[in-house]
C-alpha positions in Angstrom: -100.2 5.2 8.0 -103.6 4.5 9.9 -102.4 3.1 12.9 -103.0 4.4 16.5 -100.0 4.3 18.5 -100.2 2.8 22.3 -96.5 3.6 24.0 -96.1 1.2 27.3 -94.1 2.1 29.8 -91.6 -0.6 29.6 -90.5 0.6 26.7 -89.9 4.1 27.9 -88.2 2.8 30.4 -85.9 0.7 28.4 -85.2 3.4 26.1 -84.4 5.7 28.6 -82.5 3.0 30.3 -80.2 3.0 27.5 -80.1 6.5 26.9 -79.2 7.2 30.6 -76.8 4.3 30.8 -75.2 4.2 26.9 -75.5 7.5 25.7 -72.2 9.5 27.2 -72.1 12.2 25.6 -75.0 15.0 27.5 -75.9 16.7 24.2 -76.7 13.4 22.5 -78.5 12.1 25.4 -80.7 15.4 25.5 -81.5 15.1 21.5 -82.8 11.4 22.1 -84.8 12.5 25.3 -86.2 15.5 23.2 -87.4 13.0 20.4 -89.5 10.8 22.7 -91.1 14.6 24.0 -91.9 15.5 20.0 -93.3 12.0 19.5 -95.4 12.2 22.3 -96.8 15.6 21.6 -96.9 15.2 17.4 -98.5 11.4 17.8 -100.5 11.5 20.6 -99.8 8.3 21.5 -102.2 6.6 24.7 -100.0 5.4 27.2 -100.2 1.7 29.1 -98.5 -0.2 31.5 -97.8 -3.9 32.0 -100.8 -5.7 33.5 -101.0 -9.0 35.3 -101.9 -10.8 32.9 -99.4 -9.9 30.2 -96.8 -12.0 32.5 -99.2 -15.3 31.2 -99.0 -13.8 27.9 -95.1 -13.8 28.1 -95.0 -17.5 28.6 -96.9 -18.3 26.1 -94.5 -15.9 23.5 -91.9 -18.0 25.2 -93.0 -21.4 24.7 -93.9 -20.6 21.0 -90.0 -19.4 20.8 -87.4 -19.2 23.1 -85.1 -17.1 21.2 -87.5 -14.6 22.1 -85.3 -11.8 24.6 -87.1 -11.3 27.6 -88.1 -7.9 27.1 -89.2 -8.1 23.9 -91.5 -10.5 25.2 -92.6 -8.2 27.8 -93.3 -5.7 25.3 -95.3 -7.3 22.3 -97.2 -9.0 25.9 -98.5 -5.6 27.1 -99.5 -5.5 23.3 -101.5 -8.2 22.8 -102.9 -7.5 25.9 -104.1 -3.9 25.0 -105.8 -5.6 21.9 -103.0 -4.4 19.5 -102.9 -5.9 16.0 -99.9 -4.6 14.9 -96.4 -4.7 17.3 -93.4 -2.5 15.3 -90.0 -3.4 16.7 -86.1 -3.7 15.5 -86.1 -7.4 16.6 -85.0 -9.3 13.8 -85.7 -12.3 15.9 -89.5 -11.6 16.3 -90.2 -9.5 13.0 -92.8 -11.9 10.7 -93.0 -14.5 13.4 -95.7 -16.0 12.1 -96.1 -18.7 14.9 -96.5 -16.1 17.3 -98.6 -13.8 14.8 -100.8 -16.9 14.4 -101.4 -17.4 17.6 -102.1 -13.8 19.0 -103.5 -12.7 15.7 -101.2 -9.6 15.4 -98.8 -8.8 12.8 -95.2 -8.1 13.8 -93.3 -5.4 11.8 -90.4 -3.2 11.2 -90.9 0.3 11.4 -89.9 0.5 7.8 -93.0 -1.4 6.7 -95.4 0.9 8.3 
């Protein structure tokens, strides 16, 4: 795949979130900590943070759908606006939303489809 991977914090945080918080066993939670280390060092991924203005972007993603979770919405906001086109996700909800797509002119996939 050709695409250049931007990993924003709020993500990290939720995954580690659930790893910390979900993940009992130690061993398990150390594997899953270890992969985000890999990633990081295999993909090179740049690294962003929410900005004020991705909050305006979030009410737009929610007037556009509702069903949209929050944090989803928070992430595929920083997204848009670090001038992503495409947002990968596990979100059936928001995978090939094309209303949100159209407006924000990005295309919302599955990992599987990269």
């Amino acid at each position: 795949y050709n695409y250049k991977g931007v990993l924003c914090s709020t993500v990290l945080g939720e995954f580690i979130l659930h790893v910390l918080k979900d993940v009992k066993e130690p061993n398990e939670q150390a594997l899953m900590l270890e992969f985000i280390s890999k990633f990081s060092r295999k993909t090179k991924p740049v690294y962003s943070s929410i900005k004020y203005d991705s909050f305006n972007i979030v009410s737009r993603i929610k007037e556009i759908d509702r069903a949209a979770e929050d944090m989803d919405s928070i992430h595929l906001a920083n997204c848009i606006q670090d001038n992503g086109t495409t947002f990968v996700t596990l979100d059936e909800k928001l995978i090939g939303n094309t209303a949100i797509e159209k407006e924000f002119g990005i295309k919302i996939l599955h990992p599987k489809e990269l």
